[in-house]
N, C-alpha and C positions, 0 to 999 in steps of 0.2 A: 452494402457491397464492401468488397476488402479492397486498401488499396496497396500501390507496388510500393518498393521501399524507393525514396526520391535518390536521382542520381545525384542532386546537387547534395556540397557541405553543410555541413550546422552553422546557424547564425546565430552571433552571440543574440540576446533577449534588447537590448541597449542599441544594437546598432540597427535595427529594424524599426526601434522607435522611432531614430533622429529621422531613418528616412522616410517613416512615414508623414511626420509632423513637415517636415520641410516643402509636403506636396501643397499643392497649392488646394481652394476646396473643390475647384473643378477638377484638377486630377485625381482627388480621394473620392470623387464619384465612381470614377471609372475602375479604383485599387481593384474592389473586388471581382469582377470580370477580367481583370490581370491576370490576378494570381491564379484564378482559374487555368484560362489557359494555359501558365507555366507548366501548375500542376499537371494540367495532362500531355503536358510533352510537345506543345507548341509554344516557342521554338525548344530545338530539338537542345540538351545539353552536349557540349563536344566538348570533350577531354584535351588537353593541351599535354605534352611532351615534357613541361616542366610543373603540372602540378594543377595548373589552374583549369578553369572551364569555363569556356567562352558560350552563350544563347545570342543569337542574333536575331534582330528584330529590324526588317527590314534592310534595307542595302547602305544605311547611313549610320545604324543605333546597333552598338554590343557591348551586351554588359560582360563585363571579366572578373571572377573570382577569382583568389589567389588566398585560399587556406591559408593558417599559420601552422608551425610546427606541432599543434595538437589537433590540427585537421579541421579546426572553423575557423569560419570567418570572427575575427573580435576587434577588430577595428573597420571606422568609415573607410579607409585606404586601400583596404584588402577588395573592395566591391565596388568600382568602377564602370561607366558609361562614355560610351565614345561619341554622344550625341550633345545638342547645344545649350539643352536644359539640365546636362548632369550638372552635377550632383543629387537634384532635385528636379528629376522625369521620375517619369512613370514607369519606363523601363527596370531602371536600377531599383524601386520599393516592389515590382510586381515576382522579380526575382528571389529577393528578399525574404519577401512574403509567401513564397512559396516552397522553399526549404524549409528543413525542419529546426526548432529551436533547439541551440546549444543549450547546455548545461551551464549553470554561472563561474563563473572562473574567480578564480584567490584575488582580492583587494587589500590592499595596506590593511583594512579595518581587520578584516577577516585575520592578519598575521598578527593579531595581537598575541603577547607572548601569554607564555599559558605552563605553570609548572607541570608538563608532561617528558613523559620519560623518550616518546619518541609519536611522531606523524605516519599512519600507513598512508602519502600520498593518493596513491593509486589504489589502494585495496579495494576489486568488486566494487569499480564504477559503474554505475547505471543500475545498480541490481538492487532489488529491494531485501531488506534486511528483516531476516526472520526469527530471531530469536532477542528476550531481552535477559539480565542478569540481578538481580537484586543487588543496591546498592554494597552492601557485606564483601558481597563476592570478589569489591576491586580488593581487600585486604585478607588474602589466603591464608589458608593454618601453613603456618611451618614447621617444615619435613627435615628429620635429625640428618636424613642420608644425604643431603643438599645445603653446602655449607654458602656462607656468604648471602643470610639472605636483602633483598634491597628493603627498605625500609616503605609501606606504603606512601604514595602521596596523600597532600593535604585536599579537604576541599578546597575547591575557590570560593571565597567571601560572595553572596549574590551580589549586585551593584544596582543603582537608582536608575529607570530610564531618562535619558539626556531629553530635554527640549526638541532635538533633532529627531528622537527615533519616536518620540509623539507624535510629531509632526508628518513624517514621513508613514505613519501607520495611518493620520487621518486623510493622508491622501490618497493611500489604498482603498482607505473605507471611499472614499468618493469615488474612485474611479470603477472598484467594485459593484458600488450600488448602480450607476451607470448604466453596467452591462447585464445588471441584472433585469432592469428596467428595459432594457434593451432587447432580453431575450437571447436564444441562440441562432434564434432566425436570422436578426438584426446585428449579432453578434461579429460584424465582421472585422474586417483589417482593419480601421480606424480605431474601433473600442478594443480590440486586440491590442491596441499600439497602446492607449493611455494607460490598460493592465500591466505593461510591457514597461512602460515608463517611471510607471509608480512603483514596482516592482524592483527594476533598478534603486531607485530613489532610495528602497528600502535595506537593499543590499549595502550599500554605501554610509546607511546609517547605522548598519550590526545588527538589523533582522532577517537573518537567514532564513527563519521558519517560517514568517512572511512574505519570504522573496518567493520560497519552494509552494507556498500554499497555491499563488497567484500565477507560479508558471505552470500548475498541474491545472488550474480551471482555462488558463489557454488554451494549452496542449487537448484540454478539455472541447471548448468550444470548436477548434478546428476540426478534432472528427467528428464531433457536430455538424457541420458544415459540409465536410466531405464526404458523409455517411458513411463513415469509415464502419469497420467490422468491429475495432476495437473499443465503437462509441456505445456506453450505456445511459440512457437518461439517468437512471438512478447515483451513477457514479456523477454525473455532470453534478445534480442536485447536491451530493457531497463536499463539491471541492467548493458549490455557491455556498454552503454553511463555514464548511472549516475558514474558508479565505476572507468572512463576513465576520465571523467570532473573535477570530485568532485580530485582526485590524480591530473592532468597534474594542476591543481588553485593548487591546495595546494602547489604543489614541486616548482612550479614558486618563492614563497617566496614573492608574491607582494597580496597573497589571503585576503578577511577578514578573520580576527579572528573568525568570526561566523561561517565560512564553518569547523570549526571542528568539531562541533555539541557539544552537551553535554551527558554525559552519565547518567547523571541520570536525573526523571521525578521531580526538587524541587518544592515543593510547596510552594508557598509564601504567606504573609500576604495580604489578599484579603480586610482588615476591615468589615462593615456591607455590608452585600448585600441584596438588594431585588431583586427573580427570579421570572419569571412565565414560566410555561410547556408551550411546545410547539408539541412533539410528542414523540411518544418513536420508538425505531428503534430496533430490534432484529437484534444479532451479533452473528453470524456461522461462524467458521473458518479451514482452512484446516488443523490444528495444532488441533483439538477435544476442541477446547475452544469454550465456547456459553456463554449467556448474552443478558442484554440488556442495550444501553444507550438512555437518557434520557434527550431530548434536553431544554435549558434555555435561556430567554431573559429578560435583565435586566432594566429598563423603559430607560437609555443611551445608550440602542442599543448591549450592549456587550453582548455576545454570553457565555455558559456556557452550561456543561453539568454534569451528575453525572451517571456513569457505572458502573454497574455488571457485569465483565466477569470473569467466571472462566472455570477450565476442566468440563467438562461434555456435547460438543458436542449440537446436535440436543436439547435433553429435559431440557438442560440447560438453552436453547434460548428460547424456548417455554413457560416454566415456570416460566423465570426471570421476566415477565411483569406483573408478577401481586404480584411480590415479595416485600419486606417491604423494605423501601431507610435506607440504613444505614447512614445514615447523623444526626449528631449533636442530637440522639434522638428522629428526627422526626417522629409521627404516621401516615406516608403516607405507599403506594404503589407505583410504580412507575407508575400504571394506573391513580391514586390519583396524581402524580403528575406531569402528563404530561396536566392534567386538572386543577389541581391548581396551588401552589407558595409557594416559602419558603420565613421567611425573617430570615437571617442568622447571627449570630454573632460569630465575630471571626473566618472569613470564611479564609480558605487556598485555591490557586488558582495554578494549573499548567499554565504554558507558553501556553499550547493548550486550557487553559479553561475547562478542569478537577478540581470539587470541592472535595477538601480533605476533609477525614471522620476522624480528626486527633484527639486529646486531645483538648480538651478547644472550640471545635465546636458546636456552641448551632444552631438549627434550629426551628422556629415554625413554622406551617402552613400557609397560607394565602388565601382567596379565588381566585379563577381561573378567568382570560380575556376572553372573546371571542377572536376569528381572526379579529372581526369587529372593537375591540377596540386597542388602543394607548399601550405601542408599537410597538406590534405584527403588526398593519393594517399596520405599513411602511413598512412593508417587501412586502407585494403587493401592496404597489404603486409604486415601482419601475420598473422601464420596466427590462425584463428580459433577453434584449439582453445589457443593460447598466449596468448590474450586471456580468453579464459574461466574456462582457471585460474587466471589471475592474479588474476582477479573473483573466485573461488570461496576464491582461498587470503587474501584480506585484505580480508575486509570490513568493512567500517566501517559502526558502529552509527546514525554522524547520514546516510549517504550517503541520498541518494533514489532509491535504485534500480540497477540494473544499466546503466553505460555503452554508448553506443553503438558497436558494430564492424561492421567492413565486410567481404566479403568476395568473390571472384567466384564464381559456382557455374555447372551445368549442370542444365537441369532433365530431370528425370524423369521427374514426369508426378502423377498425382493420387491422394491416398491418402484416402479422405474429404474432410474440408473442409479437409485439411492439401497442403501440395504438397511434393513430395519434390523433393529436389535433393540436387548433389553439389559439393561444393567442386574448385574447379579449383585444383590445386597442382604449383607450378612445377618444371622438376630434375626429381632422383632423388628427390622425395617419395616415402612412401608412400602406398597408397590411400585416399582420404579414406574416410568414410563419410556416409554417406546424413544430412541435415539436412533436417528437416521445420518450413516456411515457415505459420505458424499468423496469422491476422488478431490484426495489433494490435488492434482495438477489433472485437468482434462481431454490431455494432448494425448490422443490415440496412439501412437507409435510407444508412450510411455505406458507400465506394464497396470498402472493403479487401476484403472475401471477393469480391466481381466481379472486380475485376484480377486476386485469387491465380488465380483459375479460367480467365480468359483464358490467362493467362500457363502453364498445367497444359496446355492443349492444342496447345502447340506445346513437344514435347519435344527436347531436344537443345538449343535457345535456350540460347545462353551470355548471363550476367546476373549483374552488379553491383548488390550487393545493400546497403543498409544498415538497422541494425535493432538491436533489443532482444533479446539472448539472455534467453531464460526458464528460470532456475537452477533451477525445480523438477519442470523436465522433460529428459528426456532427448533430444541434440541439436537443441534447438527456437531456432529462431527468427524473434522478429517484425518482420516488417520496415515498413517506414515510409517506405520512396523505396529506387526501381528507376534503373537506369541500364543505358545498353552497354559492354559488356566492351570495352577500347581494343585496337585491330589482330582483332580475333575477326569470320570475315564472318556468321555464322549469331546476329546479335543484334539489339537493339533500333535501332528507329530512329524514333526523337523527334523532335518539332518544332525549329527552331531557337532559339524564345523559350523554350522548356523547358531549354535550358542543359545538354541531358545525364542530366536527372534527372527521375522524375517521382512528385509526392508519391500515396501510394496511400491515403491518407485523404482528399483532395480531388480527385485527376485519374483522369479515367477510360484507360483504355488503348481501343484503337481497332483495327480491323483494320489499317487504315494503318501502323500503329506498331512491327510486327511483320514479316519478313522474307518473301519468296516461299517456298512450298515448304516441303520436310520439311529438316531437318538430315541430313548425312551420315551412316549406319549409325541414325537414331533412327526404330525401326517401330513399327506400335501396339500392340506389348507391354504389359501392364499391369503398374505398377511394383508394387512389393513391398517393402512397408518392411521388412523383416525382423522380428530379435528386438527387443524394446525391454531394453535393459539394467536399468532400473529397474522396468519393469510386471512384468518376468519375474524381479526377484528374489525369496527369500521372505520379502522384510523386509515383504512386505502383511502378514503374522502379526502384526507386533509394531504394527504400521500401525493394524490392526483391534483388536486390544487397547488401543493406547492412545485410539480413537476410540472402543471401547464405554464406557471410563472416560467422557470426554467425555460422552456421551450419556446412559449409564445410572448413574454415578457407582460409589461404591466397593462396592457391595454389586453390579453387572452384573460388574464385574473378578474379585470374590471368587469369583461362579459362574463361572467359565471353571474355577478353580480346583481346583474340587471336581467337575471331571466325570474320567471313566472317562481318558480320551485325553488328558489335561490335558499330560502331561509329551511325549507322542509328539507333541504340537501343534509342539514348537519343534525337531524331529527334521531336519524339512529344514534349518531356518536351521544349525546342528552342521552336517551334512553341505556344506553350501556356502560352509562358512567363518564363518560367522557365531558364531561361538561367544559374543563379549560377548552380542550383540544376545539370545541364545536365553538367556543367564544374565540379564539384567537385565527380562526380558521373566518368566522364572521367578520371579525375586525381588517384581515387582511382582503376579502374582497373587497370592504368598504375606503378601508384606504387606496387600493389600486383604483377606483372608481372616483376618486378625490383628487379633482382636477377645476379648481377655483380661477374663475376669468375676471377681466375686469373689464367694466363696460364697452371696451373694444376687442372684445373676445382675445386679450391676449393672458397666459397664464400667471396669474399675479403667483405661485409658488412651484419652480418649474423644478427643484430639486426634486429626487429621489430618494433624501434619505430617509422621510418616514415611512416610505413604503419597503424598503429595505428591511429597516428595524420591527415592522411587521410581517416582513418574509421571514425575518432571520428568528425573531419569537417561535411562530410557529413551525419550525422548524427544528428549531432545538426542545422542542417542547415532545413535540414526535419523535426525534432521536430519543429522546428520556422514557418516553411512555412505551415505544420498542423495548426498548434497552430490558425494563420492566417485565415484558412480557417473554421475554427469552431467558430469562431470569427463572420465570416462574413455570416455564417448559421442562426444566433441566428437575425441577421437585419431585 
């Protein structure tokens, strides 16, 4: 079930802790039947005239929130009880515990100074970041028509991890393995708090990307818990690896310096750039932020983009595509400028290729490329199974996502909500295989699933396709702007002011838009996706073991263990090759099941962490052997 958005403010991650730790252990019995009822709006929240909001619990006990100026709670002071055990009732942690977690806020650590050219504070908070830029791209060609250009910055030197941030990662990794032993059943407000604590801990010691890992498997576990709409097992399963890998590298003390991630978005001296559009992409998020970003390529191939995201949800998204680029001055749109080009002076560049809208950013217009021409055309001439694995074979931990590739296809026709196509491959290629065209964004009021389905009924259509490969699926891709295949007769045909391209999160496709007639030899056979490489391996076995771990913690693992069929379970994976995946997958029921007593039946080894280190194996082992098979989809 979905739930409402909570009336109450965000609470910082830190001050939920204290209050939780400070309960006494009879009232951490009672936390979670608290929070519940907050959750559902017993007692009622009542808005105060100056800002705060008072729940009353009973005729003696009211807790009072009083936001700060960014609208959470971030200190103990701001979240008050008027009853005789505050500071540490049950009241003031059940409140607590039932709003939603703040976002982490700037520490001394975090302001360390840093040779950048300027901070987008605020830029597109909460909003996930979709494009990344090759490193090149921070130091741009210079342009004769744009004088004074700024000189790139330097790297920063990597540095040694301190004693502290070892430390503070091997207390993630405990408090982690915990809750994973724990389960999501078990997962409640207590083991929430010690995530919650050690998280902090981590913050304070300069790992960002540790703090961020551990506040997503929270935020995790709670819609777990709430059955919320937003909750996937398989995503939970994700955040138990990355927050288990990212702590057991770090606490080892031998990690790069890079896996600490950085906590702010610097922007750096980009000098002149010259861009051209490439599409726009409407951004809906489950956090009520909407927007749109607005993808860039710069004649050296570097990737760039420029985002509008803020609060406002659906009509935020919708609307943002035709809103005015705040950049350097410029008299574009973002429709204007996914069509045309900026040339930029005194450009600022995030690490992911986000262009700063900072002081001293000049932008002018420039006219728009086609797809056909240089050097957007390289993006489809690349095959797009040699694009993919190049993504699949080097990923980088700070990237924002899967790069955009291009490709031409033929379509097929409609497989569900997914549209089948084929890559058109030049020469003595071999036979492509079938690639399935899935909606960038889902959200029905958004135009992406209408165009795929237009586009599904006219099979044979030769289409220029650009989009987001989806690395956890098998030949998937999403695509984001359509075009005509160049010299092909049986293809798209677009208005003139469309440039060739037509974004499919804001433009509708049209009967017009679309050719006379059937395509040569395409009848209305219904297509057939075939086998799926990855749905039909039997790594779902170890898939399902490690998400009943997830769900029911170590004691659901331990029973797989001790049933009759236990060993003939990983029989397929042996027979298909799978030999690590059926050994690491064995070893892990056996260690959940590995609970040594001592003569008075008390646990002589009560920790968690080898069972963890056995989660977190076969699991990273299954992410690799995926990874693999999506790999070999795309051939």
């Amino acid at each position: 079930m979905s739930t409402a958005p909570s009336p109450l403010p965000p609470v910082a991650p830190e001050v939920l802790a204290e209050a939780v730790e400070n309960l006494t252990a009879r009232l951490r019995k009672k936390l979670d039947a608290a929070i519940e009822g907050c959750a559902a709006g017993s007692p009622a929240a009542e808005p105060a005239p100056d800002g705060s909001i008072g729940l009353r619990f009973g005729a003696d006990a009211v807790v009072t929130l009083r936001p700060g100026p960014g609208g959470a709670v971030t200190t103990a002071e701001q979240a008050v009880c008027s009853c005789l055990l505050a500071p540490r009732c049950l009241h003031r942690a059940a409140v607590l515990g039932a709003a939603p977690l703040a976002d982490a806020t700037p520490t001394e650590a975090d302001a360390e100074p840093e040779p950048v050219a300027e901070t987008e504070a605020g830029a597109e908070a909460g909003a996930e970041p979709h494009t990344s830029a090759p490193a090149a791209a921070l130091a741009a060609a210079a342009q004769p028509a744009v004088p004074e250009e700024p000189a790139p910055a330097e790297p920063v030197p990597a540095r040694a991890l301190t004693a502290a941030q070892t430390a503070a990662a091997a207390a993630l990794w405990r408090a982690a393995a915990e809750a994973l032993a724990a389960g999501a059943t078990a997962g409640g407000a207590v083991v929430q708090a010690e995530l919650l604590r050690a998280a902090h801990t981590a913050r304070l010691a300069g790992l960002p990307r540790a703090e961020a890992a551990a506040l997503r498997l929270v935020r995790g576990l709670r819609a777990a818990r709430e059955r919320s709409g937003t909750h996937r097992l398989a995503d939970l399963t994700a955040a138990f690896r990355e927050l288990l890998h990212t702590a057991a590298v770090l606490a080892s003390g031998s990690a790069d310096p890079a896996l600490a991630g950085s906590a702010r978005r610097a922007y750096r001296p980009g000098g002149s750039l010259r861009v051209h559009g490439l599409c726009r992409e409407p951004v809906l998020s489950a956090t009520g932020y909407g927007g749109v970003v607005t993808h860039l390529l710069a004649p050296d191939g570097g990737r760039y983009s420029v985002s509008d995201v803020r609060p406002g949800g659906l009509a935020r998204a919708r609307g943002a595509g035709s809103a005015s680029v705040a950049l350097g001055g410029a008299v574009l749109d973002h429709a204007g400028l996914a069509r045309g080009g900026l040339r930029i002076a005194g450009a600022t560049v995030s690490p992911d290729g986000r262009l700063g809208a900072g002081r001293g950013v000049q932008a002018t217009p420039l006219p728009g490329i086609r797809w056909t021409e240089e050097p957007v055309a390289a993006l489809f001439a690349r095959p797009a199974a040699e694009a993919v694995a190049a993504q699949l074979a080097d990923p980088d931990p700070d990237a924002a996502g899967p790069a955009l590739l291009g490709c031409d296809v033929t379509v097929v026709g409609a497989a569900g909500e997914d549209l089948l196509v084929r890559e058109i491959r030049a020469g003595q290629a071999p036979a492509a295989p079938l690639l399935r065209l899935r909606a960038a964004h889902p959200h029905p009021e958004l135009p992406h699933g209408e165009n795929l389905r237009r586009i599904a009924a006219h099979p044979g259509l030769a289409l220029r396709v650009l989009g987001r490969p989806d690395l956890d699926r098998a030949a998937t891709l999403r695509p984001l702007a359509v075009g005509p295949v160049p010299d092909a007769e049986h293809t798209l045909r677009l208005p003139d002011e469309w440039f060739g391209r037509a974004d499919l999160g804001y433009e509708r496709l049209q009967g017009s838009h679309f050719p006379p007639g059937a395509a040569p030899g395409a009848g209305p056979r219904p297509a057939d996706p075939g086998p799926d490489p990855l749905a039909d391996a039997p790594l779902w076995r170890v898939r399902r073991l490690l998400e009943t771990g997830v769900a029911g913690g170590r004691r659901a693992v331990a029973e797989t263990a001790r049933g009759s069929g236990s060993q003939a379970a990983y029989g397929p994976l042996r027979r298909a090759g799978f030999t690590t995946a059926a050994e690491l997958a064995t070893a892990l029921a056996a260690e959940a099941d590995r609970r040594p007593r001592d003569a008075f039946g008390r646990l002589t080894d009560p920790s968690a962490d080898g069972y963890a280190r056995a989660w977190l194996s076969a699991a990273t082992h299954l992410a690799a052997a995926e990874r693999s098979l999506v790999a070999a989809s795309w051939a």
